[in-house]
C-alpha positions as CSV (number, residue, x, y, z in Angstrom):
1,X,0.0,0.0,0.0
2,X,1.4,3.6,-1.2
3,X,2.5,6.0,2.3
4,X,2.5,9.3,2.1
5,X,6.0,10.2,2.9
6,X,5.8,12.0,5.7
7,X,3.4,12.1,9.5
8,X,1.0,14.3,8.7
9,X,-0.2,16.5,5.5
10,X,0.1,20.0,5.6
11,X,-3.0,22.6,4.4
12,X,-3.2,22.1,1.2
13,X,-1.8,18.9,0.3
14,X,-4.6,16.9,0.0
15,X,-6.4,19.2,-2.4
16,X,-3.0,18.8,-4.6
17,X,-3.0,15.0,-4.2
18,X,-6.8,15.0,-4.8
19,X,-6.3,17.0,-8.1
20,X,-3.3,15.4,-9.4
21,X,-4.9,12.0,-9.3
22,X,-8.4,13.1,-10.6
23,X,-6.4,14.6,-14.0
24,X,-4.2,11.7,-14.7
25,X,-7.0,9.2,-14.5
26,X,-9.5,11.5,-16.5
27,X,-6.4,12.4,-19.0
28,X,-6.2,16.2,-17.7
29,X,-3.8,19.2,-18.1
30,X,-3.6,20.5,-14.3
31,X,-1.8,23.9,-13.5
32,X,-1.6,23.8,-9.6
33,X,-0.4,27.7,-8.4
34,X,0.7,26.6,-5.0
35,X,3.2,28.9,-2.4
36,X,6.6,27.9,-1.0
37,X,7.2,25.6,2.2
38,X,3.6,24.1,1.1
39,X,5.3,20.7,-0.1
40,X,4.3,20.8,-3.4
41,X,6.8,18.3,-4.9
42,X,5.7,15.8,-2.1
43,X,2.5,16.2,-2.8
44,X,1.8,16.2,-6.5
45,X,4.6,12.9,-6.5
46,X,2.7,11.0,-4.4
47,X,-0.5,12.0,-5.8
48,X,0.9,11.1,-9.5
49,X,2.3,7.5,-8.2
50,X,-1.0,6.8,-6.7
51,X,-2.6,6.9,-10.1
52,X,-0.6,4.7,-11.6
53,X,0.8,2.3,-9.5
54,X,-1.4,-0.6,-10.7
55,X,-1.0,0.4,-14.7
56,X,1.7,0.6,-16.9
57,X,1.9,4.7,-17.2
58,X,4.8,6.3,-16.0
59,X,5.8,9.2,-14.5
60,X,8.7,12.0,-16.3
61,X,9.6,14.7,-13.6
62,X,10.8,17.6,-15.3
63,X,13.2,20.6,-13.2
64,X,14.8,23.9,-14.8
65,X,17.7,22.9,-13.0
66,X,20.2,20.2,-11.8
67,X,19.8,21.7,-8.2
68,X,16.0,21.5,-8.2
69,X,15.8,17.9,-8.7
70,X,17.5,16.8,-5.3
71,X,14.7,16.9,-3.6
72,X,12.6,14.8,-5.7
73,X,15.1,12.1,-5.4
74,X,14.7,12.1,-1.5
75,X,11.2,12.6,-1.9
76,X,10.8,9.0,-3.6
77,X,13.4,7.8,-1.6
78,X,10.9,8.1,1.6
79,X,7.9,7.1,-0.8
80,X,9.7,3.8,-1.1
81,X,10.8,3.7,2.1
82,X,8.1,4.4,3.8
83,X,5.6,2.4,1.7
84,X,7.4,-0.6,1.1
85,X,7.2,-0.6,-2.4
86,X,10.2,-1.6,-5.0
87,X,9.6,1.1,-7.4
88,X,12.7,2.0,-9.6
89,X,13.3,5.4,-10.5
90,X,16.0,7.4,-12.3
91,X,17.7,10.9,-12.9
92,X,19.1,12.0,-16.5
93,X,21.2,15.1,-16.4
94,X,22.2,17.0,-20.0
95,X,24.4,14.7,-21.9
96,X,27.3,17.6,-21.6
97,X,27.0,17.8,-18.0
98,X,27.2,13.6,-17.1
99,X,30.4,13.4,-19.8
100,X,33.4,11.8,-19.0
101,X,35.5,12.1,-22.2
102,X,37.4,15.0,-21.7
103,X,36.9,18.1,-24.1
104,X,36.6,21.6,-24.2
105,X,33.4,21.7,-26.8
106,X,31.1,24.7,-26.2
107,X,27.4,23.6,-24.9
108,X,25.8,24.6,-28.3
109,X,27.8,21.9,-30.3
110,X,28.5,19.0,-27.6
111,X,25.8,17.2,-29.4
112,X,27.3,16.7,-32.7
113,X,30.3,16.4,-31.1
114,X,29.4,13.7,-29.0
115,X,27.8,11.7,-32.1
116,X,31.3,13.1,-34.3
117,X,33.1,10.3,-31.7
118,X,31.0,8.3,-30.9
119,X,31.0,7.6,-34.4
120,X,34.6,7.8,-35.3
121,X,35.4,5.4,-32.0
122,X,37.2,7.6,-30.0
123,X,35.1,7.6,-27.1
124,X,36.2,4.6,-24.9
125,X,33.5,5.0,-22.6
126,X,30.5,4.6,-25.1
127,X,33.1,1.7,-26.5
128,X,32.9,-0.3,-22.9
129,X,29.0,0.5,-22.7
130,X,27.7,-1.1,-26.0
131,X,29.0,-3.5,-28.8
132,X,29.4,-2.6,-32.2
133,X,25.4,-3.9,-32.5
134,X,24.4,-1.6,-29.6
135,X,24.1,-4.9,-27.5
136,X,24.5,-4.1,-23.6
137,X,28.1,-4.6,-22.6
138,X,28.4,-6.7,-19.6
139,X,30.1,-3.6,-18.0
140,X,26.9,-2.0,-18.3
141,X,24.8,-5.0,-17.0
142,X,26.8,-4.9,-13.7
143,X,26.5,-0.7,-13.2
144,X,22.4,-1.5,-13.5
145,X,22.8,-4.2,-11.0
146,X,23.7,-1.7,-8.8
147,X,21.4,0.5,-6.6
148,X,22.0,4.0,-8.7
149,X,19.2,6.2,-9.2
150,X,20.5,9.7,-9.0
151,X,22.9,11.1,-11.4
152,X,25.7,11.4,-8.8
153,X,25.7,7.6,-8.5
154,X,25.3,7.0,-12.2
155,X,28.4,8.6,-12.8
156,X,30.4,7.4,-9.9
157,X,29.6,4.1,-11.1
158,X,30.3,4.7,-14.6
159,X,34.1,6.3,-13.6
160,X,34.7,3.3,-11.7
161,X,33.5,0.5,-15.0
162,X,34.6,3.3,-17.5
163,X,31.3,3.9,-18.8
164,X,29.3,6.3,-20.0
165,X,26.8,7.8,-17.8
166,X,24.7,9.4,-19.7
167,X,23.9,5.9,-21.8
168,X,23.9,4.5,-18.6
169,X,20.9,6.8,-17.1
170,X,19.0,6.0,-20.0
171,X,19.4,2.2,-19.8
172,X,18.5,2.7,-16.2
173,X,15.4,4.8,-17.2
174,X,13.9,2.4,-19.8
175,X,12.8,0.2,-16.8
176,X,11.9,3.1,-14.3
177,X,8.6,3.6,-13.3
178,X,9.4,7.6,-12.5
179,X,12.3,9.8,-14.4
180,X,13.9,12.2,-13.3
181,X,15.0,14.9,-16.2
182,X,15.3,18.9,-17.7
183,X,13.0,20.3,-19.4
184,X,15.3,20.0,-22.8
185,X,14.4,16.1,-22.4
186,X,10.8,16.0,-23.2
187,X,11.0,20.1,-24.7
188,X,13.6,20.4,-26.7
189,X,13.1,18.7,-30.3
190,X,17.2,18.5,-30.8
191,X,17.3,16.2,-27.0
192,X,14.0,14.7,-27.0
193,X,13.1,12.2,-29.7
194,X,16.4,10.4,-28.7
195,X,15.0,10.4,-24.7
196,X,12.0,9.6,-25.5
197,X,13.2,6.5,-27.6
198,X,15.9,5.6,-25.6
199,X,14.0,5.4,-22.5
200,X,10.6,3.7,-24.7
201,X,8.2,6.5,-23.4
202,X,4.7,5.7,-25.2
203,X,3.6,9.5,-24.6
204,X,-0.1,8.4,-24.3
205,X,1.4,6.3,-21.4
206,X,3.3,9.1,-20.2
207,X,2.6,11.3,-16.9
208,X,5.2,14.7,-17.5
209,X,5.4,17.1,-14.1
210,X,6.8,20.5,-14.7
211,X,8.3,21.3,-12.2
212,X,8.9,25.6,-11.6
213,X,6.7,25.9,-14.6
214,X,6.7,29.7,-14.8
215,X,9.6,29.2,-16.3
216,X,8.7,26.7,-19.4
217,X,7.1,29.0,-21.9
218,X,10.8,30.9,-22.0
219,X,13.0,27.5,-21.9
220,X,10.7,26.8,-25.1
221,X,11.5,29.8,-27.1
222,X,15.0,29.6,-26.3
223,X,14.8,25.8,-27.9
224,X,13.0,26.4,-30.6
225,X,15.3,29.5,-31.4
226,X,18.3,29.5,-33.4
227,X,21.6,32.4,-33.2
228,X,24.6,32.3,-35.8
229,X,27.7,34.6,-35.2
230,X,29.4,36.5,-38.0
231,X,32.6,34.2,-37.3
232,X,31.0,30.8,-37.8
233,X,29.5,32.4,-41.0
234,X,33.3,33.4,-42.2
235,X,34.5,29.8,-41.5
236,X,31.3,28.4,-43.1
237,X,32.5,30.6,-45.9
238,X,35.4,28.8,-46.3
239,X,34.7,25.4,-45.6
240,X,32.3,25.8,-48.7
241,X,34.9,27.7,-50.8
242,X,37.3,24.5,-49.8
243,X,34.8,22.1,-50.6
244,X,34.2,23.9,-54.4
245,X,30.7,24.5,-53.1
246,X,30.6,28.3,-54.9
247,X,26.8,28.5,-54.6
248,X,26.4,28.1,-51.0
249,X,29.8,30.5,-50.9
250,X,28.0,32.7,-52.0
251,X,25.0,33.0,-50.5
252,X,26.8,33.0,-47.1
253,X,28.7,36.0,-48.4
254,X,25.3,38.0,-48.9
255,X,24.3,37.5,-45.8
256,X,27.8,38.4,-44.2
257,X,27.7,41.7,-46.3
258,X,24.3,42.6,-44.7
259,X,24.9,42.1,-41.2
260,X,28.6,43.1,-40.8
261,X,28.5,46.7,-40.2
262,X,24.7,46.2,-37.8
263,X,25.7,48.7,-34.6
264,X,23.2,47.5,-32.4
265,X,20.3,45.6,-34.3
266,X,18.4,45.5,-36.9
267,X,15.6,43.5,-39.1
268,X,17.0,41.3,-41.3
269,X,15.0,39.1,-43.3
270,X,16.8,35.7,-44.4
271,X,14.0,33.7,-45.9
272,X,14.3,32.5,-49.4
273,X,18.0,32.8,-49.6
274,X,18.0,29.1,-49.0
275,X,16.7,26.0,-50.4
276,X,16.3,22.6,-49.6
277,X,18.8,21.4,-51.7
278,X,21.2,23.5,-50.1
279,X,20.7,21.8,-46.9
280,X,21.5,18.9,-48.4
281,X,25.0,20.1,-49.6
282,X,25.8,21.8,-46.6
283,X,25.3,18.6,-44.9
284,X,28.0,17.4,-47.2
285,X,30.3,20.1,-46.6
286,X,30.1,19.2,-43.0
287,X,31.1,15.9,-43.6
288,X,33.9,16.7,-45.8
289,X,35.2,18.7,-43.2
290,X,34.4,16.8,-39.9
291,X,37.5,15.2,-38.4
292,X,38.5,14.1,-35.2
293,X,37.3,16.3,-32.5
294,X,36.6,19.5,-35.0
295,X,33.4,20.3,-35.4
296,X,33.2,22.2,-38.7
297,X,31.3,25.6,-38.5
298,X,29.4,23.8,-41.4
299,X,27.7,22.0,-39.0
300,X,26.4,25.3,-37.4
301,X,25.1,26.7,-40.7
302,X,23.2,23.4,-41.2
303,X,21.4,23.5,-38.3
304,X,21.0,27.4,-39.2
305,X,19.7,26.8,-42.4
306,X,17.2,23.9,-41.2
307,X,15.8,26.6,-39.1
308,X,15.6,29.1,-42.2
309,X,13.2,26.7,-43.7
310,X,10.9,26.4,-41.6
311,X,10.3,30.2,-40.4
312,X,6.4,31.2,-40.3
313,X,5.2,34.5,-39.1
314,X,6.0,33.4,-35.4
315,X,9.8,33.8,-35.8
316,X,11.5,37.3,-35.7
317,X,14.5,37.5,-37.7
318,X,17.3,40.3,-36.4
319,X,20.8,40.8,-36.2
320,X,22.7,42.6,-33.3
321,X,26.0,43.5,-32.0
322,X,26.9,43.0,-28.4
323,X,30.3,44.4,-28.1
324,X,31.5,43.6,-31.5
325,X,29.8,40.2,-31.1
326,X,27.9,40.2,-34.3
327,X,25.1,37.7,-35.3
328,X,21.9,36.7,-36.8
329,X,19.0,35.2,-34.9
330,X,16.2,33.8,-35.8
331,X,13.7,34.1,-32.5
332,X,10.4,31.8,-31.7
333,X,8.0,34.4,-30.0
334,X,4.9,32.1,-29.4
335,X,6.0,28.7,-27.2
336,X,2.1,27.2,-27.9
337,X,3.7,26.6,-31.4
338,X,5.8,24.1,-30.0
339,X,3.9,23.3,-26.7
340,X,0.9,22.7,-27.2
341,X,0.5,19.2,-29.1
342,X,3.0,18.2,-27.6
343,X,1.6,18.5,-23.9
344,X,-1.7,17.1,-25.5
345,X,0.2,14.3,-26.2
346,X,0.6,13.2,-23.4
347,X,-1.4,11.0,-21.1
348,X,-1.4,14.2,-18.7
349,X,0.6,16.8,-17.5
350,X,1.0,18.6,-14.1
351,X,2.5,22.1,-13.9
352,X,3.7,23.3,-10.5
353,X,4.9,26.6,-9.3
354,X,4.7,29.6,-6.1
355,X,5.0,32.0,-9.4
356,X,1.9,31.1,-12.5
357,X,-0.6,33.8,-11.6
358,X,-2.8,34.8,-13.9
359,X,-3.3,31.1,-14.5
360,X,-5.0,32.1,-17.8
361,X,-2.4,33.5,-19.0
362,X,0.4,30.5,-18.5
363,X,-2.4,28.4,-20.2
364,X,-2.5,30.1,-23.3
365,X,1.1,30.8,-23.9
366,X,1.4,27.0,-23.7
367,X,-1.4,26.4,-26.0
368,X,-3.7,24.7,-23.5
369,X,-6.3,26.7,-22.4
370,X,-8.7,24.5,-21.6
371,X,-6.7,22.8,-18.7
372,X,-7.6,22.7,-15.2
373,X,-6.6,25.0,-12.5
374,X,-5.8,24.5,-8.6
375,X,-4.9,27.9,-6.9
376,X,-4.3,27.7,-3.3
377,X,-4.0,30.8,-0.8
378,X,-0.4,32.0,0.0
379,X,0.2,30.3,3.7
380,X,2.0,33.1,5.2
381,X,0.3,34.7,8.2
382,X,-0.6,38.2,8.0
383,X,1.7,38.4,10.8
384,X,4.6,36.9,8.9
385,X,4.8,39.1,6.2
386,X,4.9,43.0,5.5
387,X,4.5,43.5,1.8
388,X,5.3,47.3,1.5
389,X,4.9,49.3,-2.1
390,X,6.9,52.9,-1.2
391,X,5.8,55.2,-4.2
392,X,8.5,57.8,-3.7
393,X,11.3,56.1,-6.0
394,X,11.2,54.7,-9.3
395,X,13.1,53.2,-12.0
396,X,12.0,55.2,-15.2
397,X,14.5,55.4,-17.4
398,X,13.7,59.4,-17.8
399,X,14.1,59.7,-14.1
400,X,17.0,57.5,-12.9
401,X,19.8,60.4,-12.8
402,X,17.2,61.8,-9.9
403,X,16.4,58.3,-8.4
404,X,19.3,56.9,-7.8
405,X,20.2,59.5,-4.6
406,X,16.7,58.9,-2.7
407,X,17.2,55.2,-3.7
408,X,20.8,55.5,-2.1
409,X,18.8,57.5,0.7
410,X,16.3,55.3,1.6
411,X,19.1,52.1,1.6
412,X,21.2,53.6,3.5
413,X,18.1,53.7,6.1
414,X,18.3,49.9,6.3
415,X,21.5,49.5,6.6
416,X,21.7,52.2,9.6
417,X,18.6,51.4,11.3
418,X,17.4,47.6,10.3
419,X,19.0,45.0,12.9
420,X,18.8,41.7,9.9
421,X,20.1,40.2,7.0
422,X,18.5,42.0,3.8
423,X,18.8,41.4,-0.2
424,X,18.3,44.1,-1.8
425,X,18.0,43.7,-6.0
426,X,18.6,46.2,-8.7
427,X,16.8,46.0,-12.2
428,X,20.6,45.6,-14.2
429,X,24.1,45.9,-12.9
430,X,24.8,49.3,-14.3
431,X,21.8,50.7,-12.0
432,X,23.1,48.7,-8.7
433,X,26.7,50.5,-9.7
434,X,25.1,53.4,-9.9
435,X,23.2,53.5,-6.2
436,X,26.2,51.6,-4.6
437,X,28.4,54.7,-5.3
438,X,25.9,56.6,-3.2
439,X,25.5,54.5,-0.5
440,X,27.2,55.9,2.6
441,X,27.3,52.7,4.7
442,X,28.9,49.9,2.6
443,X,30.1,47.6,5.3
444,X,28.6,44.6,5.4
445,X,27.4,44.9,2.1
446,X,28.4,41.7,-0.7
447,X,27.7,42.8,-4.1
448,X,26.4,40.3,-6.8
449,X,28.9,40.5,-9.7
450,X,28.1,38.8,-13.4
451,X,29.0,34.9,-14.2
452,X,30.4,33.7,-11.2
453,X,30.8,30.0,-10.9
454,X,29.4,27.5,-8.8
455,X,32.1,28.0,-6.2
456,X,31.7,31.3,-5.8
457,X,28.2,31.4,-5.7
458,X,28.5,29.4,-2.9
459,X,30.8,31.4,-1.0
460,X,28.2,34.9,-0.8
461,X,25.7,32.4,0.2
462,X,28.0,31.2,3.5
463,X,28.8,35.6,3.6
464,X,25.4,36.4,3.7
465,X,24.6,33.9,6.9
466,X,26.6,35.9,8.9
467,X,25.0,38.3,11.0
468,X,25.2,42.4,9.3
469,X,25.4,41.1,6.0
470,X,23.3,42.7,3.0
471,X,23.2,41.6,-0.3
472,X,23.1,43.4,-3.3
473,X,21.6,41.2,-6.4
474,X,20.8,41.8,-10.1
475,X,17.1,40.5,-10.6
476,X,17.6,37.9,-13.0
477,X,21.1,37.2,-12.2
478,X,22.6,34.6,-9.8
479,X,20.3,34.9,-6.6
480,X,16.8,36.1,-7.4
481,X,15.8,32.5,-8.3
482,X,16.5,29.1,-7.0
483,X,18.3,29.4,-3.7
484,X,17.5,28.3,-0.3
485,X,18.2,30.3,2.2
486,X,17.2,28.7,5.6
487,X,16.4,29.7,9.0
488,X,14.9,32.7,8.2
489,X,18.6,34.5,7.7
490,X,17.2,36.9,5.5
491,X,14.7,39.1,7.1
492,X,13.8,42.0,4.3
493,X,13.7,42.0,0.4
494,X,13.7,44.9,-1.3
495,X,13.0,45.2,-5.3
496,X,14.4,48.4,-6.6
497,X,12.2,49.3,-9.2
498,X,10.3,46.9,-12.2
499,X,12.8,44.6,-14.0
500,X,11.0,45.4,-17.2
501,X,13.6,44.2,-20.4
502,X,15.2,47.1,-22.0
503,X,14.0,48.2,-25.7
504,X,14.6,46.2,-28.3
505,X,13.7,44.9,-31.7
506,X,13.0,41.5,-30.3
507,X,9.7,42.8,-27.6
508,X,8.7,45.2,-29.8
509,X,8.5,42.3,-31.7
510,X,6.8,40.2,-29.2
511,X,4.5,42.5,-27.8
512,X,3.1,43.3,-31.6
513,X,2.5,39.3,-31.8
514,X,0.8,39.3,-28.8
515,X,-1.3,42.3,-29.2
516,X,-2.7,40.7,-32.5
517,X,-3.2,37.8,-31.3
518,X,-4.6,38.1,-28.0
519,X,-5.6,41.6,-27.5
520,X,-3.2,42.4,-24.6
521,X,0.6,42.6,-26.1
522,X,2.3,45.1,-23.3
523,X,0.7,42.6,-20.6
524,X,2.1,39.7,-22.0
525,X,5.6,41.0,-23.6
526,X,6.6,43.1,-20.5
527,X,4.3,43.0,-17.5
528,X,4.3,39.3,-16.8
529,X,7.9,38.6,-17.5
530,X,8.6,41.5,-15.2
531,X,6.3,40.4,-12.4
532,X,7.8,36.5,-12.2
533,X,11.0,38.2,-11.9
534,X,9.5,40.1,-9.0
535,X,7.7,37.6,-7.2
536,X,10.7,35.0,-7.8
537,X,12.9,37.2,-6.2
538,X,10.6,38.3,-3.4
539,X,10.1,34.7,-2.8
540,X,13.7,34.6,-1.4
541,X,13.2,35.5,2.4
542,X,10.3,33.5,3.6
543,X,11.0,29.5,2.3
544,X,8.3,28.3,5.4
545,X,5.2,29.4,7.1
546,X,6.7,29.7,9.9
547,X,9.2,32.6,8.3
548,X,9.1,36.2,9.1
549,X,10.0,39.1,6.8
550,X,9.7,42.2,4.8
551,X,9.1,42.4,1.5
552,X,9.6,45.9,-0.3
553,X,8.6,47.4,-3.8
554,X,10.7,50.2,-4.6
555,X,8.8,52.0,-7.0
556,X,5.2,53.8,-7.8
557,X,4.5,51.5,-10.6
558,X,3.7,48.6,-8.6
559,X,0.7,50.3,-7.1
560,X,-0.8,50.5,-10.9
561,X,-3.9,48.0,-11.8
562,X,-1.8,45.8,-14.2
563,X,1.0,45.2,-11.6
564,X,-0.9,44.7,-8.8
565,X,-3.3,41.9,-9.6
566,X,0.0,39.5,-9.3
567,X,0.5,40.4,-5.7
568,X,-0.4,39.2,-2.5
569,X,-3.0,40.6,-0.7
570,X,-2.6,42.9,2.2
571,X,-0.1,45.4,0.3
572,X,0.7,48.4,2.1
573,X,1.2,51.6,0.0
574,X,3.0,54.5,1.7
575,X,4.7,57.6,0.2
576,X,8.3,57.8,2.3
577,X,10.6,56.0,4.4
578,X,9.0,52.5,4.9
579,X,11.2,52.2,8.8
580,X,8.4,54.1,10.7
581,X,5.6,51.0,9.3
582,X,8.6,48.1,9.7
583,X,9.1,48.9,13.3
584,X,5.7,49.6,14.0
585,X,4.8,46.1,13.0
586,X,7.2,44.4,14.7
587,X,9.7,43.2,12.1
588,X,12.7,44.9,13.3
């Protein structure tokens, strides 16, 4: 008999387990809008085993993230432990990220060059996994034998038999009754018709979770989006010219000539120059070229050109400079083009996140608006949380030269006069700069910077336990998303301003798509991106209901009817320093 994992169910969970089972046995689409510390991955798992513990569907957990998916391996870990059960489950990682064979390939062409190896035999490790055939090594047989069901183990093993891990975690996931995966496994049409073979997922059998799902309408676009640089076009240019290929020469040069000298960006429309036939011969090219470990740039303009021929009135074509970076990109601005069959497909799907208000909205940008919905409350006590709009500041663009001093002002307020741990995020880097050069008291304070590793990421997490520490973050960057911070360390949030995306060709772009062809193309193009950002990063200081802390909006906009529909209830709106309200209520 199935346990639930844990002594007691929290509020709420039973209406989750309720609703997850009622849509996998009736075939349903289920968005469950659920807040953190509710034990939403506990629930909905169980609730989704439950169904379909006496059939042959199967369960695919899908996570944003590496890091989001330990807990869903100790999650069925006390399932089975606690119920007795001898259900097998597995973890797949990105190919790239389980790889043993040493190499330096960038993530956009690991792929081919795994396959450009594998093929050529010079990866031992796929060598010791499978014969010639594709038989199962013996090797193999004995890593399976073995109790390895997270990715960690997989690849432990595999070091020690000289396997490869990634083949491995797919052996180990044909016969699992739940997987463990990324979103690029079941969403990404360049990763998922090998998973879905490899591990003989019958879709109609199939049970996907999304986990974090506010976030799979973007991972979508940036799948079924395509960007070549000026560079690989130059060394496509000559791999043709090599190859005695002067048409496709050619037509690469045409292209070159038109983007070469782009500033910033600019339209540029690539359809026609490229035929079907062409494909073919570039696909020659790349063979021609493709020795050893190089991965010809050929290969690039393939894929490039595959894309070209398929472009409908959904794709935005652009080129841009980013610091002399220059390239053309081809961008999908509806994810229901892509979505939306696909999560029909399957037998059901559950999507689960703190962060998918409006619900109507996540629906149609994922092409299912006829799913169900579950919303339940935010748990927080009235008396745990102070969510405070102050009006006085703003991040206009027309008004930052005069912001960023009261912004300074009213920072420097904390840091002199609020006794706990605060984060306090900035709408870009630039704009945090530009207030941190104002700030008076800057001890104590651990500023964010761009593209640190794992390591160091790490490291301002340990910083920013200790007691006087205040962080200052980029919305969007390294902290506003995915990080537990326990034991209540961080008692105040602050959002300086709306993290609306600068200008550009691509959301004017998108917000014109959306206007036509749902009637609301700012709310969709700018206000809900900006909002998840928001409430993500808000999200960071109370992880439990039993958490205390102050969340403050730094800026006049958030008190307009299109901003405030996404937040809380119980918003206080004041027009000055926010310290006299904070101490009045007893969070200081």
């Amino acid at each position: 008999m199935l346990s639930f994992p844990f002594s007691e169910l929290r509020p709420g969970q039973d209406e989750i387990i309720s609703s997850v089972r009622s849509a996998i046995e009736d075939g349903g689409k289920l968005f469950i809008q659920a807040p953190t510390g509710m034990g939403k991955t506990a629930a909905v798992l169980y609730g989704a085993i439950d169904a379909v513990k006496d059939n042959d569907c199967r369960i695919v957990f899908l996570t944003a993230k590496h890091t989001h998916q330990n807990i869903v391996y100790e999650t069925l870990k006390k399932i089975k432990k606690s119920s007795g059960i001898d259900m097998v489950f597995t973890g797949v990682n990105g190919k790239r990220s389980m790889c043993l064979f040493e190499n330096s390939v960038e993530p956009a062409l690991f792929i081919e060059f795994c396959r450009a190896v594998r093929e050529q035999g010079l990866c031992d490790f796929y060598k010791n996994t499978f014969t010639r055939s594709k038989d199962v090594k013996a090797a193999a047989m004995e890593a399976m034998s073995r109790d390895i069901s997270d990715p960690a183990s997989i690849i432990e093993v595999s070091k020690e038999l000289e396997l490869c891990p990634y083949e491995i975690s797919l052996l180990n996931a044909r016969r699992s009754k739940v997987i463990v995966a990324n979103y690029s496994h079941m969403f990404d049409p360049d990763i998922s018709y090998g998973f879905i073979a490899k591990t003989g997922l019958n879709l109609t059998k199939t049970i996907v979770i999304v986990d974090e799902a506010h976030n799979l309408p973007g991972k979508i676009v940036d799948a079924n989006s395509f960007s070549i640089s000026l560079r690989t076009l130059e060394r496509a240019y000559n791999e043709a010219t090599l190859s005695g290929e002067r048409g496709i020469a050619e037509k690469i040069d045409r292209i070159m000539s038109d983007i070469k000298d782009v500033k910033t960006e600019k339209l540029q429309n690539v359809s026609g120059i490229f035929s079907h036939s062409d494909a073919d011969t570039i696909d020659a090219i790349t063979k021609q070229h493709e020795k050893g470990y190089n991965i010809p740039a050929s290969f690039t303009l393939k894929k490039f050109v595959s894309f070209v021929l398929k472009l409908d009135e959904s794709h935005l074509q652009y080129a841009s400079n980013d610091g002399g970076y220059v390239k053309l990109n081809l961008f999908a601005l509806d994810p229901s083009r892509y979505s939306s069959e696909l999560i029909n497909a399957f037998r059901s799907c559950i999507m689960i996140s703190g962060t998918l208000k409006p619900l109507d909205m996540f629906a149609k940008l994922l092409g299912v608006p006829e799913s169900r919905r579950l919303v339940l409350e935010d748990g927080v006590a009235a008396d745990n949380r102070l969510l405070i709009n102050e009006t006085d500041t703003t991040s206009k663009f027309a008004n930052r030269g005069d912001q960023y001093s009261m912004i300074a002002k009213r920072i420097d307020e904390l840091l002199e006069n609020f006794k706990h741990n605060m984060i306090i995020f900035f709408p870009s880097y630039s704009f945090m700069d530009s207030v941190f050069a104002l700030i008076s008291k800057k001890d104590g304070i651990i500023k964010e910077q761009p593209k640190i590793d794992r390591d160091k990421k790490s490291a301002i997490l340990s910083a920013l336990s200790r007691p006087g520490s205040t962080l200052f973050a980029v919305i969007g960057g390294n902290f506003s998303e995915s990080i537990g911070l326990n034991n209540n360390i961080i008692r105040l949030v602050a959002i300086v301003g709306v993290p609306f995306e600068p200008p550009s060709i691509r959301l004017k772009a998108m917000q014109e798509y959306y206007e036509k062809k749902f009637g609301n193309g700012f709310e969709y193009a700018q206000a809900l991106p900006s909002m998840i950002k928001t409430m993500q990063a808000a999200g960071r200081a109370i992880r439990s209901g039993r958490d205390k802390a102050v969340v403050l909006l730094m800026d006049s906009r958030y008190s307009s009817g299109v901003f405030t529909k996404y937040l809380p209830a119980g918003i206080r709106t004041i027009d000055g320093s926010p310290l006299k309200i904070i101490n009045e209520a007893g969070f200081n």
